[in-house]
KEKE-3310 file (N, C-alpha, C; in steps of 0.2 Angstrom, whole numbers, plus 5000, padded with zeros to 4 digits):
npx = (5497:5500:5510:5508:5508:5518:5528:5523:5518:5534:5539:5535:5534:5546:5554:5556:5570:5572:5578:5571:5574:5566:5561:5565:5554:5542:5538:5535:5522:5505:5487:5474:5461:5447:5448:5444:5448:5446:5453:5464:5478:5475:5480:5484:5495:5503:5513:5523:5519:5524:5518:5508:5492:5484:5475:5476:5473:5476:5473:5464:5459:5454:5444:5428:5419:5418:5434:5439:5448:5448:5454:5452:5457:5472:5476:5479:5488:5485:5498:5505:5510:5506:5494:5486:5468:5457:5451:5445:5434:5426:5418:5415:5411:5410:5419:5421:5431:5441:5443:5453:5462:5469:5464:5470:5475:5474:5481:5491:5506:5523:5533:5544:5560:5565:5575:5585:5598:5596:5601:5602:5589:5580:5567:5550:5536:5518:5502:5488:5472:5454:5439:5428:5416:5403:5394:5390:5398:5417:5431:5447:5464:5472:5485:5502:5516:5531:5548:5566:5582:5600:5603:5604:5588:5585:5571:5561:5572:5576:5582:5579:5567:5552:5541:5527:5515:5502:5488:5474:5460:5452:5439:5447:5459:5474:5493:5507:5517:5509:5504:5516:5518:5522:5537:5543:5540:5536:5535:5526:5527:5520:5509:5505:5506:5516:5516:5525:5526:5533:5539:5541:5538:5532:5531:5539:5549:5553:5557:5545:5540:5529:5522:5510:5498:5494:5482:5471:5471:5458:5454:5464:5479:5494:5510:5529:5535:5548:5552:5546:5555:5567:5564:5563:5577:5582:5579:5586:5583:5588:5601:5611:5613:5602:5593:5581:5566:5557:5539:5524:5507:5488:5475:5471:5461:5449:5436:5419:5407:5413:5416:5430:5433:5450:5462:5477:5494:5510:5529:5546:5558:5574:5580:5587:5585:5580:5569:5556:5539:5528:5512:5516:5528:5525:5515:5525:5536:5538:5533:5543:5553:5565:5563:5568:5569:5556:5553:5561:5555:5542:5547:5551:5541:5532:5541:5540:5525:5527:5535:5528:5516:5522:5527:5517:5511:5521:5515:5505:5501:5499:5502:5491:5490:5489:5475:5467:5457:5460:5463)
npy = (5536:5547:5557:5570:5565:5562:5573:5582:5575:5569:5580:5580:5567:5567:5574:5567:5562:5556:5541:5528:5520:5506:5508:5522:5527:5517:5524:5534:5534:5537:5538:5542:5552:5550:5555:5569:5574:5587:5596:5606:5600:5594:5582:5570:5569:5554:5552:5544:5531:5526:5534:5545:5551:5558:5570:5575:5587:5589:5597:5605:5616:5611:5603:5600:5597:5587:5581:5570:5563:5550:5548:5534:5523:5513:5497:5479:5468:5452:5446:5453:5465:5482:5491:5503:5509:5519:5528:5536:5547:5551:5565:5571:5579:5574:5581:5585:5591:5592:5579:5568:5572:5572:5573:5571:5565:5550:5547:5536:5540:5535:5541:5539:5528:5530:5538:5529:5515:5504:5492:5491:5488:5477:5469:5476:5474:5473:5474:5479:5481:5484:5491:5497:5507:5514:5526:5533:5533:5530:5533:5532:5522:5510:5511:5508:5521:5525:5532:5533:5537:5543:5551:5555:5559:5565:5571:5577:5582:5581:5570:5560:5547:5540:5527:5514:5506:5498:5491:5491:5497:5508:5516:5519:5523:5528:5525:5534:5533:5526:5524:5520:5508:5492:5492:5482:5464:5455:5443:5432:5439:5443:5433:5434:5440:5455:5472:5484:5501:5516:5531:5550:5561:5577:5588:5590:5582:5570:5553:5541:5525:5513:5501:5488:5475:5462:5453:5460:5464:5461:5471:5466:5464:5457:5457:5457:5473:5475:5465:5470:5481:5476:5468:5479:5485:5472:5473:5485:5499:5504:5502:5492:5502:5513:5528:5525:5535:5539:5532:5524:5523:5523:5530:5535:5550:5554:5557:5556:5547:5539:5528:5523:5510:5505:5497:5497:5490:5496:5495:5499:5489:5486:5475:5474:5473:5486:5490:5485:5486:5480:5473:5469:5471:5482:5484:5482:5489:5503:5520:5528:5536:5547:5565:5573:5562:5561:5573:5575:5564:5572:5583:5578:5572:5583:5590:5578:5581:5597:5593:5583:5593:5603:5594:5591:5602:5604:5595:5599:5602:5591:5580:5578:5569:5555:5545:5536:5522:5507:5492)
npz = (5487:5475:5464:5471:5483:5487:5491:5500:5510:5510:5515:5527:5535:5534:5546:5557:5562:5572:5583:5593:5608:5615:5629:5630:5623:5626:5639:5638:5634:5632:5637:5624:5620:5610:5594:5582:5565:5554:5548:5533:5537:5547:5562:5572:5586:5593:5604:5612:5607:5591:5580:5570:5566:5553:5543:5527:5517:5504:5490:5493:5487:5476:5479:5482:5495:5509:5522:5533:5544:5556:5573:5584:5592:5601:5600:5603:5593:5586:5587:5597:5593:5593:5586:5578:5578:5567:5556:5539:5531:5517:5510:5497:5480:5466:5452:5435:5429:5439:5441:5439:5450:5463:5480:5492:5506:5519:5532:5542:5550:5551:5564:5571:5572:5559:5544:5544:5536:5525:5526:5538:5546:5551:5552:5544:5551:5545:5550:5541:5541:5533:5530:5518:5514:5503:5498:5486:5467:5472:5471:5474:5483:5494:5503:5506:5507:5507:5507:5502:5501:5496:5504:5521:5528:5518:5509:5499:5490:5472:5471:5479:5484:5479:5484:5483:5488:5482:5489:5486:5474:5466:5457:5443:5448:5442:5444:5443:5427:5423:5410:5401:5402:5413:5422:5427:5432:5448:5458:5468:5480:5493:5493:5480:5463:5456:5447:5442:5442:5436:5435:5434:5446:5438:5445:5456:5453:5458:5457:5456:5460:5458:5465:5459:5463:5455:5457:5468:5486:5499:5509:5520:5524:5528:5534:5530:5528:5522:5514:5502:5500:5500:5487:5478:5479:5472:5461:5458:5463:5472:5483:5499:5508:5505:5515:5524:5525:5524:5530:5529:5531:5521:5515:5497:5492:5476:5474:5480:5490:5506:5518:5529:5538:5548:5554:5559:5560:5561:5560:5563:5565:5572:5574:5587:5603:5612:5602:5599:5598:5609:5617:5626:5634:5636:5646:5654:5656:5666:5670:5674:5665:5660:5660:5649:5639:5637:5631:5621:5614:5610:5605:5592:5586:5584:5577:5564:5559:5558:5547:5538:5534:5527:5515:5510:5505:5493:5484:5478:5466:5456:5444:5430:5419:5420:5414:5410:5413:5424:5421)
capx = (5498:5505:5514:5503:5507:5526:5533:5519:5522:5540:5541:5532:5538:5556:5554:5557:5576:5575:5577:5569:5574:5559:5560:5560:5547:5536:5540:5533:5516:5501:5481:5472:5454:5445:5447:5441:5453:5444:5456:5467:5483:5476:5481:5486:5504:5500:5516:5525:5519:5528:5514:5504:5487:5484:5471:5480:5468:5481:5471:5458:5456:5448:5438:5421:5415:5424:5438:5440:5452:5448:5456:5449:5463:5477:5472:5485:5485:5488:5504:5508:5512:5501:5492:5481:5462:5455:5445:5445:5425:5426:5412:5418:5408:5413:5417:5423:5437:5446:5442:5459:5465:5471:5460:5473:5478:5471:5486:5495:5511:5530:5538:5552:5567:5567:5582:5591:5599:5591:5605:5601:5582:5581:5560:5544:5531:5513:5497:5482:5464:5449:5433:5425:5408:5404:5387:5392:5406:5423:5440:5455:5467:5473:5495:5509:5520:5539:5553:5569:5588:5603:5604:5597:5584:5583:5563:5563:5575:5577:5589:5575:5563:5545:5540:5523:5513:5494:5484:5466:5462:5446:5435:5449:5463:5482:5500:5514:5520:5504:5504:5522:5520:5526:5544:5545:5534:5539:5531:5526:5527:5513:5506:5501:5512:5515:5517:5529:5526:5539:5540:5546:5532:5533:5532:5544:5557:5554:5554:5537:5538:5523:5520:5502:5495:5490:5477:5469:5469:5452:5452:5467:5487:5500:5519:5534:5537:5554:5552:5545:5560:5574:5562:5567:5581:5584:5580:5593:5582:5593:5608:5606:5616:5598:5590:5573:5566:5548:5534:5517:5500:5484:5470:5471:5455:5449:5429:5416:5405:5413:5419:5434:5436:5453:5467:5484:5501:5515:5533:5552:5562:5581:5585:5591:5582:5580:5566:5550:5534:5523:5509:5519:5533:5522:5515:5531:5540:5534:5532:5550:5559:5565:5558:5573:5567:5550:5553:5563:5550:5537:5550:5552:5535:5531:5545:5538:5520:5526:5537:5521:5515:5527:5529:5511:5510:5524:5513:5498:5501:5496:5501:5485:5491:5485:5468:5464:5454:5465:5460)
capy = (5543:5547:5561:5572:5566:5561:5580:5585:5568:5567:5586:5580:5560:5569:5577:5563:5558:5553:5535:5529:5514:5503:5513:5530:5527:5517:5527:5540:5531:5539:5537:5546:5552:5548:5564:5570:5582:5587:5604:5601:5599:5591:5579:5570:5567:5548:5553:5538:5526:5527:5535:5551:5551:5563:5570:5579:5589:5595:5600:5607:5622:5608:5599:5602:5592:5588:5574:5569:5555:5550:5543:5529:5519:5509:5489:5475:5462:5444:5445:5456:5472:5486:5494:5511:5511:5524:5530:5540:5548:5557:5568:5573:5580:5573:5587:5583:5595:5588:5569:5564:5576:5569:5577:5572:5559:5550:5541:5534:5540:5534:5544:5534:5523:5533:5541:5525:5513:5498:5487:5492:5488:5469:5469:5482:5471:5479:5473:5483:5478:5488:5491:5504:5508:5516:5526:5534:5531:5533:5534:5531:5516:5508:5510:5508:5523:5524:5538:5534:5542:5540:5555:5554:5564:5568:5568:5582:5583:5577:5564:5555:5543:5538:5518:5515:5498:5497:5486:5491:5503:5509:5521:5521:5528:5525:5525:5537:5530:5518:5525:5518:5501:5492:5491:5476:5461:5454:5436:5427:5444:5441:5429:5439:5444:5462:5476:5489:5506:5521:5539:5556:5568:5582:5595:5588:5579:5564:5547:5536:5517:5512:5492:5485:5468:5458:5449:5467:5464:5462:5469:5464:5463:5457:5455:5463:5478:5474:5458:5475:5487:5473:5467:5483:5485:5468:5476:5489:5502:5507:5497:5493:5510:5520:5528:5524:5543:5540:5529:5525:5520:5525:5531:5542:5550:5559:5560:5552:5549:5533:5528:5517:5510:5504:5495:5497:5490:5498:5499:5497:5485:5489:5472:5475:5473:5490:5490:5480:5490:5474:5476:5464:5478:5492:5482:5479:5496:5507:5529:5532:5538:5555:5571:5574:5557:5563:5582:5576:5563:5579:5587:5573:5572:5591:5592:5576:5585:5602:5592:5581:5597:5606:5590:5590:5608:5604:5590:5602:5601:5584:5577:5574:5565:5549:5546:5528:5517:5502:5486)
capz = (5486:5470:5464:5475:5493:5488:5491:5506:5514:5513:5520:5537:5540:5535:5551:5563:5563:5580:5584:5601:5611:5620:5636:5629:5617:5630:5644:5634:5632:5637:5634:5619:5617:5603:5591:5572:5563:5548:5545:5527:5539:5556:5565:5581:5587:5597:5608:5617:5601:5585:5575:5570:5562:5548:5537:5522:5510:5500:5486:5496:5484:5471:5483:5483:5501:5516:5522:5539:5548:5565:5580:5589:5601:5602:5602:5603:5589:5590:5587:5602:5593:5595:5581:5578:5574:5563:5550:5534:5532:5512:5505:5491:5474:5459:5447:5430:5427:5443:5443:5439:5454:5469:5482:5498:5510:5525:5534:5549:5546:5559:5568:5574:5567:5551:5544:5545:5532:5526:5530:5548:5548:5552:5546:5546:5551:5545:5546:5539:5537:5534:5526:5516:5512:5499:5494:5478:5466:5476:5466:5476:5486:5500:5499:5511:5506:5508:5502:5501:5497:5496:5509:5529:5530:5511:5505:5495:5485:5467:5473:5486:5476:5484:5483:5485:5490:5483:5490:5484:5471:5462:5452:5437:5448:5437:5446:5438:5422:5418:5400:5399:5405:5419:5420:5429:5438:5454:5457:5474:5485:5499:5491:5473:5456:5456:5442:5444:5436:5438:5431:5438:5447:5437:5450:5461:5452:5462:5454:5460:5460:5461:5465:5459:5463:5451:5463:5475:5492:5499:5517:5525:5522:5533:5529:5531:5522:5520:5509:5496:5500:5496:5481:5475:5478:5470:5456:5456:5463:5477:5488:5507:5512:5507:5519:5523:5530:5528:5529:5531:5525:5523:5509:5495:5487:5472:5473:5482:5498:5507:5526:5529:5544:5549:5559:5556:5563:5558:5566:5561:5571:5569:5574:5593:5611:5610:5594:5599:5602:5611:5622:5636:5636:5638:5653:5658:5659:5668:5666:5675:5659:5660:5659:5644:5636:5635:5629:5613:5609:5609:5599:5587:5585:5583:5570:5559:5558:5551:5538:5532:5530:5520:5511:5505:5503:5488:5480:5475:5457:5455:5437:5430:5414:5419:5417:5407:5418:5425:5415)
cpx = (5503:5509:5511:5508:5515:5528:5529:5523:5529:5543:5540:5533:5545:5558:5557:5564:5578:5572:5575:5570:5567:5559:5560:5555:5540:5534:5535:5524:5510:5493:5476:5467:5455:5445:5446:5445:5450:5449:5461:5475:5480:5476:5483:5491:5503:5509:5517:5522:5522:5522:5510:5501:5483:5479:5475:5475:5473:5480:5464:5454:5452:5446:5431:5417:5419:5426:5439:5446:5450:5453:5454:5453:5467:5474:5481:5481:5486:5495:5509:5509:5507:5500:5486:5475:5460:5453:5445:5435:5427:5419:5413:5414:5413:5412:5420:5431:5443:5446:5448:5463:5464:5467:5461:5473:5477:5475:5488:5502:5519:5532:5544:5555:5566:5573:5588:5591:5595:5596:5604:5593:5581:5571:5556:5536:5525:5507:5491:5476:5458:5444:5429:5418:5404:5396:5387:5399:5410:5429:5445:5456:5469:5480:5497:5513:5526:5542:5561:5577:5594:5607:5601:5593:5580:5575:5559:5564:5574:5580:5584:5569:5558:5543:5532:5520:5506:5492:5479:5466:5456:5444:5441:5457:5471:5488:5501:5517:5517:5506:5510:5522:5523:5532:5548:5539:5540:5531:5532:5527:5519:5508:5502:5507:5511:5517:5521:5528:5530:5538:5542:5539:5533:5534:5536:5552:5558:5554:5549:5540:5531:5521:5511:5501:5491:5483:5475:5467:5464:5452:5457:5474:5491:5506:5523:5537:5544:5555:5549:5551:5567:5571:5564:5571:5585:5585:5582:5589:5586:5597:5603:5611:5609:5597:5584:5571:5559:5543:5529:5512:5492:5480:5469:5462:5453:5440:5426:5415:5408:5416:5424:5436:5443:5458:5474:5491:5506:5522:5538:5556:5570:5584:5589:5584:5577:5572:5562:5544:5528:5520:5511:5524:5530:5521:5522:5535:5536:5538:5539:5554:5560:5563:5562:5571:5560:5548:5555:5560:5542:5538:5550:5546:5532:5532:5542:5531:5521:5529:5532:5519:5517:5527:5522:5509:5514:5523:5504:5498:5500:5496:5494:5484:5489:5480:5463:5462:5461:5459:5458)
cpy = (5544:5551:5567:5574:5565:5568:5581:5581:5569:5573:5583:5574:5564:5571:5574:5560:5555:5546:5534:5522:5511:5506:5518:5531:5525:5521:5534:5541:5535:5536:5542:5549:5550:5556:5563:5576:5580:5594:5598:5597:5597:5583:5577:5565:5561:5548:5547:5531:5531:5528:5544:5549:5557:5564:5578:5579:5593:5599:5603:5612:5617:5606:5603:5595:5595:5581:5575:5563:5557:5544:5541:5528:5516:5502:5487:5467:5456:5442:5449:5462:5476:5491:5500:5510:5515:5523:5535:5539:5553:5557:5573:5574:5577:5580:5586:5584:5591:5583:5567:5569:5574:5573:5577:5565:5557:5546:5542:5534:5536:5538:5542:5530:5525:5536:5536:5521:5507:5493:5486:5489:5481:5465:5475:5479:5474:5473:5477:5480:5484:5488:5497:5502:5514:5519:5533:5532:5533:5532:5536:5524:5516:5507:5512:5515:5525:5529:5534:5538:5539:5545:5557:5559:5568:5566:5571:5585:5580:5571:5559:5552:5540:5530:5518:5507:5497:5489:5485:5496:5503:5515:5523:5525:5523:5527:5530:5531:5526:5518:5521:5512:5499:5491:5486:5469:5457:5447:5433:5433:5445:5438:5430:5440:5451:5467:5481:5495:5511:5528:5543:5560:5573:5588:5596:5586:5572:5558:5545:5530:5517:5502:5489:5478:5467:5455:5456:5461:5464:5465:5470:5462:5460:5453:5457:5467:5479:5471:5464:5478:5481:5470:5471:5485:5477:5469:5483:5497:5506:5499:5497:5498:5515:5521:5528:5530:5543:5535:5530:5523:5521:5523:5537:5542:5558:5563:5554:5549:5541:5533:5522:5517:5506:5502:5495:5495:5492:5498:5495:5496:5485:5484:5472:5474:5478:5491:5486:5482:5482:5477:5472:5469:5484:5489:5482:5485:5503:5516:5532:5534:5546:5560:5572:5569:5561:5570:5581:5570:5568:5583:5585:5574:5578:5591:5586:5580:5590:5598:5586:5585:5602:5601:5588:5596:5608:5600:5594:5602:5596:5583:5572:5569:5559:5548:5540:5527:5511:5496:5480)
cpz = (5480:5469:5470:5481:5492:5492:5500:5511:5518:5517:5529:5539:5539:5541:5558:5561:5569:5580:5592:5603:5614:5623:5635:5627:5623:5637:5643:5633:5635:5633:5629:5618:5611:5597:5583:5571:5555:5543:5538:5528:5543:5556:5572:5582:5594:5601:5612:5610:5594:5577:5576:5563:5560:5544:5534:5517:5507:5495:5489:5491:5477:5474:5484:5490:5506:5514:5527:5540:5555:5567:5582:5595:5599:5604:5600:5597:5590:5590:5593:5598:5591:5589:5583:5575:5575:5558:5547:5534:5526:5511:5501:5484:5469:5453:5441:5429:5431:5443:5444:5445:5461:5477:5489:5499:5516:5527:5540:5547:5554:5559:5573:5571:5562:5550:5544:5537:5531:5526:5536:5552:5547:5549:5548:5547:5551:5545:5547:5535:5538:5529:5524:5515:5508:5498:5489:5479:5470:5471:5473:5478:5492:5498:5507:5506:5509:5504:5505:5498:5500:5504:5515:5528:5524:5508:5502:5488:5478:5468:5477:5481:5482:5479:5484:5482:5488:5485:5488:5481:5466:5460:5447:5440:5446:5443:5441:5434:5420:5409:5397:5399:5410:5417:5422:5434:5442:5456:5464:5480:5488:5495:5482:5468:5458:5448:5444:5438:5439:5433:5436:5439:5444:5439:5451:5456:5455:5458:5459:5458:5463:5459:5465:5459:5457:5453:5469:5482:5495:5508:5521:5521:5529:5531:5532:5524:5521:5515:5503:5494:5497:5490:5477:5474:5474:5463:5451:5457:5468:5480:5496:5511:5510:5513:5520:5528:5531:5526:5533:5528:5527:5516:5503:5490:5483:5473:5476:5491:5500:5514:5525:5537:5544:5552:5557:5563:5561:5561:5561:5566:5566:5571:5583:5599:5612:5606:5594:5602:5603:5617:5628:5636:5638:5644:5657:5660:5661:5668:5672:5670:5660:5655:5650:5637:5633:5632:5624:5610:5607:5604:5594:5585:5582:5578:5563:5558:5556:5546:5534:5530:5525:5516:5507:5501:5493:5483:5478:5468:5455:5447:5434:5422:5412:5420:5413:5414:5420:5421:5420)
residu = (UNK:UNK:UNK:UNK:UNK:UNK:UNK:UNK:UNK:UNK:UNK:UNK:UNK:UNK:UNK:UNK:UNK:UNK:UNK:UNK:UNK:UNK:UNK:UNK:UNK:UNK:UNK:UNK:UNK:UNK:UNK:UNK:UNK:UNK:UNK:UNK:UNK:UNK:UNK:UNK:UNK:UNK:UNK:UNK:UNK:UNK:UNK:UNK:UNK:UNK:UNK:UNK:UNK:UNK:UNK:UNK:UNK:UNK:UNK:UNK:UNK:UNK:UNK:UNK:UNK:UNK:UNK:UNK:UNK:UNK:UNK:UNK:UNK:UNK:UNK:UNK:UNK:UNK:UNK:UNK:UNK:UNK:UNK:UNK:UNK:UNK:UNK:UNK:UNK:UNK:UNK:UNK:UNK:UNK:UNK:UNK:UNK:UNK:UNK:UNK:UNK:UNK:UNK:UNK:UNK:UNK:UNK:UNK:UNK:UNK:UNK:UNK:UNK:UNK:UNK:UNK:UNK:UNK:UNK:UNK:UNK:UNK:UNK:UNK:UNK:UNK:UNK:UNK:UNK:UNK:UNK:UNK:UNK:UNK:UNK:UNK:UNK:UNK:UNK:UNK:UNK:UNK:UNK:UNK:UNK:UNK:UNK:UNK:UNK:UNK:UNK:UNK:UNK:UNK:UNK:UNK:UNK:UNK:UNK:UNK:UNK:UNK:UNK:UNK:UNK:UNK:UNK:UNK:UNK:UNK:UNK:UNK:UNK:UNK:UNK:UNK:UNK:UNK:UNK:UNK:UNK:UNK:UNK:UNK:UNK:UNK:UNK:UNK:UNK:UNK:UNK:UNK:UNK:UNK:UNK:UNK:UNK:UNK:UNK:UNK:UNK:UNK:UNK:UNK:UNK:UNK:UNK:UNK:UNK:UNK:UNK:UNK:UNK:UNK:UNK:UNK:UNK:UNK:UNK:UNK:UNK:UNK:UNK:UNK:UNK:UNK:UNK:UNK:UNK:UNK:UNK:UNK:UNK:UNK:UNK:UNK:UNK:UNK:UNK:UNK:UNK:UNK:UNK:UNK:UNK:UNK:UNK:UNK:UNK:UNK:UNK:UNK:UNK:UNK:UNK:UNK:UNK:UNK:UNK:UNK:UNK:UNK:UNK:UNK:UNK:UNK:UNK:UNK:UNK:UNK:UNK:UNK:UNK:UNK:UNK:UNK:UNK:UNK:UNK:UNK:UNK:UNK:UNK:UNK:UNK:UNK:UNK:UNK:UNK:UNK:UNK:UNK:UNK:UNK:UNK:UNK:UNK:UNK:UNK:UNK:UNK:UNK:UNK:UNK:UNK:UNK:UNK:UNK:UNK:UNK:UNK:UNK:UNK:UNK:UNK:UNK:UNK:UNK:UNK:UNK:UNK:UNK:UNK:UNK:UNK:UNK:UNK)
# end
């Protein structure tokens, strides 16, 4: 998401500053139908897991089509920690005038351990795999997105600065700052070189980092999205006093009729007892957490969903300057 979904985004993951130990957060857990939110803000708040899954049509007013995301279920990976399947479904005209215009966001955004520093965040282990299919051209990618500041909760401001992770990327779509060059590569990060491109969204104010793989992801990631956050900061993007306030990852697109299906793990482990979303703990604690517990993970919850939306509402001007193919 580039300049676009920075502002929208970071209005609505900014919204969760609450931190949830293993037993408020599982305690919390419950079971989900399967749901389709096709509106240009809906979503569904997966309450007692560390997630909400979002379709953001932010530029609704230039799309010619629809965009959905659905909700499937919660599965357990082999690693023990439990991830979200879902699916972005775009039908989307291609129109000339707008091609290079961001046409929204399908993601799986966290709602917990955010707001904190990155010396405090011990890793963020993610893995996401998925498949698209394609029957016309499509234009967009597959990115981890991440904000930043030096102020908790700051995702906003000009002072808050947005990171972003492509994995997969097609029909010509460019980072902030291609025209310039990259500003730095980064070698040996999940097994690929990487390119670093940076500029300022002009709407917003915000800086964009944007990290592109030399070698595209075919499918399938798994890492720790930490091993990215101090790669950057190795490179003098920030210290380990930021705050990390919002992340998430998903699909962004400009045009074109395509289905991705998708599984995603995401979570931040802060390092403590505390801070391990596994399907043997879910088993293991059982739905006594109090009512107290369970009403400020509701409201946590609540509050990160309108601020994605305020936060995407502020990315409708989409800088549409970059519009070369990638090489």
């Amino acid at each position: 998401m580039p300049s676009l979904l920075s502002s929208a985004l970071l209005a609505v993951l900014a919204l969760a500053p609450t931190t949830f130990s293993l037993p408020a957060l599982l305690s919390r857990a419950t079971t989900y139908p399967a749901s389709t939110h096709c509106g240009d803000y809906d979503y569904v708040n997966l309450i007692g897991y560390p997630w909400i899954v979002y379709n953001m049509l932010y530029n609704s007013a230039s799309t010619v089509g629809t965009q959905c995301t659905n909700y499937d279920s919660i599965t357990t990976l082999s690693s023990g920690n439990q991830a979200v399947v879902w699916s972005s479904v775009t039908s989307i005209d291609y129109v000339e005038s707008t091609s290079n215009v961001p046409k929204g966001y399908s993601f799986v955004g966290l709602t917990t351990n955010l707001e904190v520093q990155l010396s405090s965040i011990s890793s963020i282990p993610a893995s996401y795999t998925w498949t698209r299919t394609n029957t016309t051209e499509f234009k967009g990618n597959i990115c981890f997105d991440f904000m930043t500041s030096d102020t908790k909760g700051d995702s906003t401001s000009t002072a808050a600065e947005e990171h972003m992770l492509w994995l997969q990327y097609e029909g010509g779509q460019l980072p902030i700052g291609y025209s310039s060059g990259p500003v730095a590569t980064i070698d040996s990060l999940y097994g690929t070189s990487w390119k670093l491109y940076s500029g300022q969204n002009t709407d917003t104010g915000i800086v964009v980092r944007s990290l592109l793989p030399v070698t595209q992801f075919d499918g399938s990631f798994d890492g720790d999205i930490k091993d990215w956050l101090d790669a950057l900061k190795d490179l003098g993007a920030f210290d380990d006093s930021t705050y990390v306030n919002v992340g998430n990852a998903g699909t962004e697109m400009f045009y074109g009729d395509a289905v991705m299906n998708a599984t995603l793990g995401l979570q931040i482990d802060l390092g403590t007892d505390e801070d391990v979303y596994s399907a043997d703990d879910t088993a293991a604690i059982t739905t006594s957490a109090s009512s107290a517990a369970a009403a400020a993970a509701a409201a946590a919850a609540a509050v990160a969903a309108q601020q994605y939306k305020q936060q995407q509402k502020q990315q409708q001007q989409y800088s549409q300057i970059e519009t070369t193919n990638l090489s």
